[in-house]
N, C-alpha and C positions, 0 to 999 in steps of 0.2 A: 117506302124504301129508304128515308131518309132517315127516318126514326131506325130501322134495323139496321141503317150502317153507321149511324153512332152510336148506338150500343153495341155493337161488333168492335169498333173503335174504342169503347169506352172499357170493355172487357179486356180489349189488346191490351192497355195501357196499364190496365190495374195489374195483369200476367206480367208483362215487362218487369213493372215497378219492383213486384214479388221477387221476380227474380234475380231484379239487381241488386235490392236489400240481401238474399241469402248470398250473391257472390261476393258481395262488402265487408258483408258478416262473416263469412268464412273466411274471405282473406286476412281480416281482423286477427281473428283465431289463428289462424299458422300462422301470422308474423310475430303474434304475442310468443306463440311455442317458437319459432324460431330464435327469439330475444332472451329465451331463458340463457345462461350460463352459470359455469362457477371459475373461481379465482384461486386460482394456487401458487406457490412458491416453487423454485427449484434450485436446491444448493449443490454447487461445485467447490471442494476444496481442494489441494494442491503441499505437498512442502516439498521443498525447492531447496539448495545447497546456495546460497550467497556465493557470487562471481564480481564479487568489488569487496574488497576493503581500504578502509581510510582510517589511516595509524597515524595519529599526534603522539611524537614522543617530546615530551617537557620539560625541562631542565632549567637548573639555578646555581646559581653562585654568588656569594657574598664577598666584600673584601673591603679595607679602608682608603686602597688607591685605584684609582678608576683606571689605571693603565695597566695593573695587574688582574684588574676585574676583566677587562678586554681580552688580555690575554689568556686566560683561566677558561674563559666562558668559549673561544676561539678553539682551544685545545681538546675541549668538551666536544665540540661541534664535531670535528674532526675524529672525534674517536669513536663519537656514535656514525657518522657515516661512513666509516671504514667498517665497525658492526655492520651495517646492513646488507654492505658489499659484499661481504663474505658470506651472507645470510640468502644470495643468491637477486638481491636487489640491483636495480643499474637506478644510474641516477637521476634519469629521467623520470625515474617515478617517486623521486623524495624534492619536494619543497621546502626549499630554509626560509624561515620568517628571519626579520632581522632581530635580534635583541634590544628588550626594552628593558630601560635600568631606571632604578630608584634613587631618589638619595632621599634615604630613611631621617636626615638632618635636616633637609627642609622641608621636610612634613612634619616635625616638631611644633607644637604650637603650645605657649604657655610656658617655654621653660620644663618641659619633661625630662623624661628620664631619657639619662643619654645610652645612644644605642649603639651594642657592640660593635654592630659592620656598618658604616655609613651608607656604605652602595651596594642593589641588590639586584644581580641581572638575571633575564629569562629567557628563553630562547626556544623555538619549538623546530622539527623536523618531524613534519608530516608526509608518510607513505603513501601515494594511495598505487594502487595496484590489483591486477587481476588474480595474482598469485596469494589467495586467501588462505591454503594449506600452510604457504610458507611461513606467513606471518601467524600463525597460529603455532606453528611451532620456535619463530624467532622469541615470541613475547616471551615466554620465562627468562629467556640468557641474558634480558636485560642488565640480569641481578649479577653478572659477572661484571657490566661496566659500573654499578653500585660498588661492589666490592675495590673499585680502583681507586672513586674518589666522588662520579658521578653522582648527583645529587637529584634525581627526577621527583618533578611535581605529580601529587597523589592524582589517579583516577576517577576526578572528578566528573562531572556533566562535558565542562567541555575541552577535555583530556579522553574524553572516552573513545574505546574505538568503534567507530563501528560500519557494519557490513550491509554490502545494498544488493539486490536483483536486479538487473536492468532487463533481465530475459523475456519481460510479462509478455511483448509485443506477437512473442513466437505462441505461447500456449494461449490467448485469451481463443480462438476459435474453438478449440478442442474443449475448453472448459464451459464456453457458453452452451455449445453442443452438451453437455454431458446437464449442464444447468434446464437444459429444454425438456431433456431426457427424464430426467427426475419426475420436473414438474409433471410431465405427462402421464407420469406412472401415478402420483397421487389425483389427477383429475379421472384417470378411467378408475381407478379405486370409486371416487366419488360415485360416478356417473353409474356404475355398477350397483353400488349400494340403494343408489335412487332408482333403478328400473331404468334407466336413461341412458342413450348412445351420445359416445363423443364423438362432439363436430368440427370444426375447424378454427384457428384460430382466429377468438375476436381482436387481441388488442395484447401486445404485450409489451414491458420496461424491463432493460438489461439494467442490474443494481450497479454499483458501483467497484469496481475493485479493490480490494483491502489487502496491503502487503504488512504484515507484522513479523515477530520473534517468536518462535513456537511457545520458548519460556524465556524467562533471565538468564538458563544457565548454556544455553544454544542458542546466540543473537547470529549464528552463521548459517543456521536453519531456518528461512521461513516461511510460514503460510500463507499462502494468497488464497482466496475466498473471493467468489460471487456469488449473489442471489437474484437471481431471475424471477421476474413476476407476470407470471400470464394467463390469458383468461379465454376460455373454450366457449366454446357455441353446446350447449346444449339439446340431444335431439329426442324426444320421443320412442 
């Protein structure tokens, strides 16, 4: 009896065994098919009207008495921001720098050549403002306060004007949304072509937001861009 109840025991064990190896194994197998996936991108882009501009306007005068020069550059000041006023600006949104002046004589070094205007002031009146239509239509009539006497510094790098979004805060849901959307339509594409159902998601990273100028010739125009990157559960 003893001998037939250890090998009753002995056969139980070996079944067991058997059958724990095929449950181990097969879970093996569906967690590896579980673990399959694919990785895809999804792009949202956007153009958008700029709701901020910021207008440096630049100005100069030259002269040999510095208390004419004051006065000159004083009178400048005054006429561009009576322009703006009328241009539908309040003054709360224009900033006067004060005036920096040169004296082109004691930057002489060596005995050079002596220079017609000894003193050279600058002076900037910066808009900034919500009312981007307006200033877009102010900028040409500059060239009436040219025509009086006004002397403005070229459009440089940082004379330049330029136009911001502040808006992103309101559209980023809508566009990650449309960014999920994408992506999702090229992973069942995928998942299709492979004979395979899409599963849920594994893991995904919101890109980063990108505010540019659609071109150089519409800097009041511009694109926001994200790309979302996410990654599906692939199913059998």
């Amino acid at each position: 009896m003893n001998g037939k109840n250890a090998l009753i025991l002995g056969i139980s064990i070996i079944v067991g065994l058997a059958s724990l190896g095929y449950l181990l194994g097969s879970s093996i197998v569906k967690f590896r098919a579980f673990e399959r996936s694919v990785t895809v991108k999804g792009l949202s882009e956007r153009e958008v009207p700029a709701d901020i501009a910021l207008w440096p306007i630049t100005f100069t005068r030259a002269d040999n008495d510095l208390s004419a020069l004051y006065a000159g550059i004083e009178k400048d000041r005054k006429a561009i921001v009576a322009f703006l006023a009328d241009a539908g600006f309040e003054r709360k949104e224009m900033t006067i720098n004060a005036p920096v002046i040169t004296d082109k004589l004691a930057q002489q070094y060596g005995g050079g050549e002596r220079v017609k205007f000894r003193y050279v002031a600058q002076q900037s009146v910066t808009v900034y403002t919500r009312k981007v239509q307006k200033v877009r239509e102010a900028m040409p009539y500059l060239a009436d306060l040219g025509k009086k006497g006004i002397v403005f510094v070229g459009n440089d790098y940082e004379n330049r004007t330029e136009y911001l979004f502040s808006g992103l805060n309101a559209i980023k849901p809508s566009m990650i949304e449309e960014a999920t959307r994408n992506a999702r339509k090229v992973a069942e594409k995928f998942a299709k072509d492979s004979q395979s159902r899409l599963g849920k998601i594994k893991r995904a990273r919101q890109g980063q937001f990108s505010i540019a100028d659609r071109d150089s010739h519409t800097p009041y125009i511009k694109k926001i861009r994200v790309v979302s990157t996410i990654e599906y559960y692939l199913n059998d």
